[in-house]
Every structure is written in structure tokens, then in C-alpha cells.
C-alpha positions in Angstrom: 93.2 133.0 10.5 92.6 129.8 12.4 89.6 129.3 10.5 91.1 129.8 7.0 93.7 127.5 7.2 91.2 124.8 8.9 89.0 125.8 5.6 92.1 125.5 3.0 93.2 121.9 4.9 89.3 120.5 4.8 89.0 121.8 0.8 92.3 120.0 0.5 91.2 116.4 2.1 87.7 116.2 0.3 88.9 118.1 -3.2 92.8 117.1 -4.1 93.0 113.7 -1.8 89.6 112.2 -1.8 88.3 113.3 -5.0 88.3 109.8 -6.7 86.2 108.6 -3.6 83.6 111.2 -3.2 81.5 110.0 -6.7 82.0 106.4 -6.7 79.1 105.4 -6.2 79.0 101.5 -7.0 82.3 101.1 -6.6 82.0 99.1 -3.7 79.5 96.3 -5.9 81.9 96.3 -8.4 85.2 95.6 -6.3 83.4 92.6 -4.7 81.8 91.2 -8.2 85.4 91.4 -9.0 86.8 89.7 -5.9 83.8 86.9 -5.9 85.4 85.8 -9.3 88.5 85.6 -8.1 87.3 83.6 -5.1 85.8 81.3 -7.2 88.7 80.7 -9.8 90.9 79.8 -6.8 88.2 77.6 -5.3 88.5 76.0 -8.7 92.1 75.3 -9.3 92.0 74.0 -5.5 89.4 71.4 -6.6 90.8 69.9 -9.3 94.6 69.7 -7.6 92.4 67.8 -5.1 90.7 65.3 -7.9 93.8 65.1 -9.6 95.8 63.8 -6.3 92.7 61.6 -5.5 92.8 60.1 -9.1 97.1 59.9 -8.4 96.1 57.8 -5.2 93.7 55.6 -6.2 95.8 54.5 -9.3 98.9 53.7 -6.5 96.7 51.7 -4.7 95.4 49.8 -8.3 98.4 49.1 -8.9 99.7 48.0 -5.8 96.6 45.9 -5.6 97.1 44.2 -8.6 100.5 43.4 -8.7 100.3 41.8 -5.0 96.9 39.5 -6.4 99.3 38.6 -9.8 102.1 37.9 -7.9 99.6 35.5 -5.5 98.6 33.4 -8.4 95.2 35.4 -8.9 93.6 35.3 -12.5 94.0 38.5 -14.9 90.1 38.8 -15.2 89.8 38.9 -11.4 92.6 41.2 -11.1 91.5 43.3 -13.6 88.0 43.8 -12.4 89.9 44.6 -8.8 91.7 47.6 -10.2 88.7 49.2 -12.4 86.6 48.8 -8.6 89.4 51.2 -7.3 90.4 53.5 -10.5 87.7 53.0 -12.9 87.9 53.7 -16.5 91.9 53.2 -16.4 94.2 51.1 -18.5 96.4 48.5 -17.1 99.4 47.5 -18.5 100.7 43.9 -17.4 104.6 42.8 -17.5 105.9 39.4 -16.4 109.3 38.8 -15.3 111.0 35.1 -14.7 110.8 36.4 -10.7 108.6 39.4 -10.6 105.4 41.0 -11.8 104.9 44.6 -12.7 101.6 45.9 -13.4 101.3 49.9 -14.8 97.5 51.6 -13.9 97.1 54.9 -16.4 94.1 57.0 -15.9 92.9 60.2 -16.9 90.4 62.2 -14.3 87.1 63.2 -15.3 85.1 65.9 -14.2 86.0 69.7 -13.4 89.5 69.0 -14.1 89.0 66.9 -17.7 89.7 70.1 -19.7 93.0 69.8 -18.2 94.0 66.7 -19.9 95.9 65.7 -17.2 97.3 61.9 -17.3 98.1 59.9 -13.9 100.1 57.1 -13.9 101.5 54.7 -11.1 103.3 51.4 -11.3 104.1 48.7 -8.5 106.3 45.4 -9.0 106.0 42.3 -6.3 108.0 39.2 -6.6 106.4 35.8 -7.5 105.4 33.5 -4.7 
């Protein structure tokens, strides 16, 4: 008796519980070709939020830069060659005031994350000396 119902509760585990694991072969390969992917497409967005926050802080400091050498008396081709050693390729946008100056660095990152069109933008303003 013993030995039919350990006999029914075995045919149970390995036929009605564990039937989808018993021939799956390669299912193993296929679950971590799946998860490398995935690994990979997160690796990916984490890289470009990093090169878009390094583009976002080097356009700060450009602009930070260039207003404080404006405000100092420095000329715009010197200032402007500062700010394209720290963000290259940007644009820089100039506005005078009768007390202050106000300089606006755009830039668009390039590399992994220029598919994503992304635009970074940072202004600064110092006061005349």
C-alpha cells in the first residue's frame, strides 16, 4: 500500500508538476541569450544618462566660464575658444546688459546617445567689473 501511493505521488511530481521541465532541453541557453540582451540594453541606457549628464556639466561650466572672462574684460574670440576647449562643437549665445553679461552654451552629445537627439543647454550671468 505504502508503495503505491509513494508510486502515484512520484508519477505525480515528474508527469502533472514537472512535465514542462523534463524535455527542455536548451532552455537554460535560451533564458540567458535572453537575459544577456537585457543586460546589455540596461548597460546602454545607463551610458548614455551618463554622457548626457557629462555633456549637461561641461556646458554649466562653459558657460560659467565664459560669462566670468566677458564680465573681466576678456575678448569674444578668446572666450569663445575657452568654451569650445570645455564643450566642443556647442553654440554660444552672447547677451549684454548695461550691468551684466549673460552668455547661453547649447550642445547636443554625440556618440551612443546621438540617436536620442537630446539638446543640453546651460546659461550663467556675472556682473560687469
Amino acid at each position: 500500500m505504502k508503495n503505491k501511493l509513494r508510486h502515484k505521488y512520484v508519477y505525480f511530481l515528474r508527469h502533472k508538476l514537472c512535465r514542462n521541465f523534463i524535455n527542455s532541453k536548451g532552455a537554460v541557453t535560451a533564458e540567458a541569450a535572453v537575459n544577456s540582451l537585457s543586460i546589455a540594453m540596461l548597460l546602454a541606457a545607463c551610458m548614455s544618462v551618463l554622457i548626457i549628464m557629462h555633456g549637461q556639466f561641461s556646458v554649466y561650466e562653459a558657460a560659467r566660464t565664459g560669462s566670468r572672462m566677458l564680465a573681466r574684460g576678456e575678448s569674444d574670440q578668446v572666450v569663445y575658444e575657452r568654451i569650445q576647449d570645455i564643450a566642443p562643437l556647442s553654440d554660444v549665445q552672447v547677451n549684454y546688459s548695461t550691468n551684466s553679461v549673460t552668455v547661453w552654451v547649447t550642445n547636443e552629445p554625440i556618440g551612443v546617445v546621438s540617436w536620442l537627439r537630446t539638446t543640453v543647454v546651460a546659461h550663467s550671468t556675472s556682473g560687469l567689473e
